[in-house]
C-alpha positions in Angstrom: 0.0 0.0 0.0 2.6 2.4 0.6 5.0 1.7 -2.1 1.5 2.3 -4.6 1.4 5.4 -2.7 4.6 6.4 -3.3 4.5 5.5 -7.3 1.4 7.4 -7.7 3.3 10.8 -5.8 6.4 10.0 -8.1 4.3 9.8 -11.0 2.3 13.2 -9.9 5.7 14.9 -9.8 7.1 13.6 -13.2 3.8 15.2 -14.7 4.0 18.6 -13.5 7.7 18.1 -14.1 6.7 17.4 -17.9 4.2 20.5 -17.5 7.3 22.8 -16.7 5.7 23.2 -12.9 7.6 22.3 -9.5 5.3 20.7 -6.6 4.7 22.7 -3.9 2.4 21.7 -2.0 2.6 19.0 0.6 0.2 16.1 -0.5 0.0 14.7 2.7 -4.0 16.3 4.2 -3.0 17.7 7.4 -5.5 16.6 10.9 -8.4 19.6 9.8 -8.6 18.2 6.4 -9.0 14.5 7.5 -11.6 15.2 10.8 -13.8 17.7 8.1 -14.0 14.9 4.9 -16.9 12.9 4.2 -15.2 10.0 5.1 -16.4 9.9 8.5 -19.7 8.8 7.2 -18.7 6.1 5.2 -15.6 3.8 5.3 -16.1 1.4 2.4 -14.4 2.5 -0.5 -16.2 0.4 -3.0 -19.6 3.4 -2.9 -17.6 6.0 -2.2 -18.4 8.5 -5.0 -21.8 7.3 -5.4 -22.0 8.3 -1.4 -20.9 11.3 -2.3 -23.4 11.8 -4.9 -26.2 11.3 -2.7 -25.2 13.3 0.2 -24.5 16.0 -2.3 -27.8 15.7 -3.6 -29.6 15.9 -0.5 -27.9 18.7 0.8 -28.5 20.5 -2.9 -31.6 19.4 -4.0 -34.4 21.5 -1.5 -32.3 24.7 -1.5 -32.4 24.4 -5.8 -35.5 23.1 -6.1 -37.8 25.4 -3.4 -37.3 28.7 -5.6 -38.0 26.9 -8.9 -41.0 24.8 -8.3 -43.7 27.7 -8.2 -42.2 29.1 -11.4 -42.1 25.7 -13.5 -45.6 24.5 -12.0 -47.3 27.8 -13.5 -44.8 27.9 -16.5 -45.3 24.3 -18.1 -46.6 21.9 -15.4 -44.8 18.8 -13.9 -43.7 17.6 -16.9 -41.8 20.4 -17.7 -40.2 20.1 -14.3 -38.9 16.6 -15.1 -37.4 17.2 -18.7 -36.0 21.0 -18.2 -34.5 18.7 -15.2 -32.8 16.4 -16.7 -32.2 18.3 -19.5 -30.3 21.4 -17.2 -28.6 18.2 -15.4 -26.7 16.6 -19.0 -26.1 20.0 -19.7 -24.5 20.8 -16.5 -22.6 17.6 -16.6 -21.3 18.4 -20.0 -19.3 22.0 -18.6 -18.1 20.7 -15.7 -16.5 17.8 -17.2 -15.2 20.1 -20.1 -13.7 22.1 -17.5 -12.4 19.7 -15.6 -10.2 18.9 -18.5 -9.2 21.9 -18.7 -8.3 22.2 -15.1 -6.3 19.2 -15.6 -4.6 20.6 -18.9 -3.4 23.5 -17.1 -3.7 23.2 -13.1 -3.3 26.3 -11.7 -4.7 28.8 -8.7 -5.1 31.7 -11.0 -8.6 31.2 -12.5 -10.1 31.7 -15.4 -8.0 34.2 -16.6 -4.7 32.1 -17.4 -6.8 29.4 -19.4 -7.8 32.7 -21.3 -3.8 33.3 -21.9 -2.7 29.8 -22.6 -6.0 29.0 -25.2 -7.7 32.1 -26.8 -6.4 33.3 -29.5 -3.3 35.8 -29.4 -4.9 38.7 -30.9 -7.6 38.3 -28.1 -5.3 36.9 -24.8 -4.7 40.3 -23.2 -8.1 41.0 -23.5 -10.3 38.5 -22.3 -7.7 37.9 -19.7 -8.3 41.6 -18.6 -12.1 41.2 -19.7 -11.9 37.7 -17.2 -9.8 39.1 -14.2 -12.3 42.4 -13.8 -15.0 39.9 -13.7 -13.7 37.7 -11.2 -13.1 41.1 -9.4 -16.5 42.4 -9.4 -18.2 38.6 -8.7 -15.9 38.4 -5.5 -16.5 42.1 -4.0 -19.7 42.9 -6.1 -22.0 41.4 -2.8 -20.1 43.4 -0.3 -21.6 46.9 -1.8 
């Protein structure tokens, strides 16, 4: 067990070697990370992401749902509810998995921003970088007016 540890770290490092990046960060979770994880609920790794599915569901699901369910009833009926749904879900699904490709393209703690520099094209990188920064600005101090 720890020697497959220890080849998956190595083989971590080698690829942000190949990706020009040194590792800086300790990859050992320190005691706040461990006692704060959901693996407290659950100690069978077999379920584990499905676990996580559900309890993030439960959590999600009335605080999304509550605000919508007026709306959609008047707006189209249940059936509406069902297929906008499922059809929001796929959709949803399909972004976060394209950005978690990107995310693990180019990891980094900058945001949006550097993807903007290392994809767009180069007429356009200083701008939407500038255009993506500003936003980020104004979505993480725009509440606190």
């Amino acid at each position: 067990m720890a020697t497959e540890e220890l080849d998956v770290d190595l083989a971590a490092r080698e690829n942000l070697r190949k990706l020009g990046y040194t590792q800086e960060v300790s990859r050992r979770p320190c005691r706040v990370t461990v006692c704060y994880t959901f693996s407290s609920f659950k100690t069978d790794n077999s379920l584990s992401v499905i676990w996580y599915l559900i309890i993030g569901l439960a959590i999600m699901a009335p605080t999304v749902l509550q605000p919508l369910i007026a709306t959609s009833l008047v707006g189209g009926g249940p059936a509406v509810m069902v297929w906008g749904c499922l059809l929001v879900s796929a959709v949803t699904q399909a972004l976060a998995l394209s950005f978690a490709e990107i995310c693990s393209k180019f990891p980094t703690s900058a945001g949006g921003y550097y993807w903007y520099f290392r994809l767009a094209l180069p007429r356009y990188k200083v701008l939407l970088c500038r255009i993506n920064g500003w936003q980020s600005l104004w979505q993480a101090f725009g509440p606190l007016r």
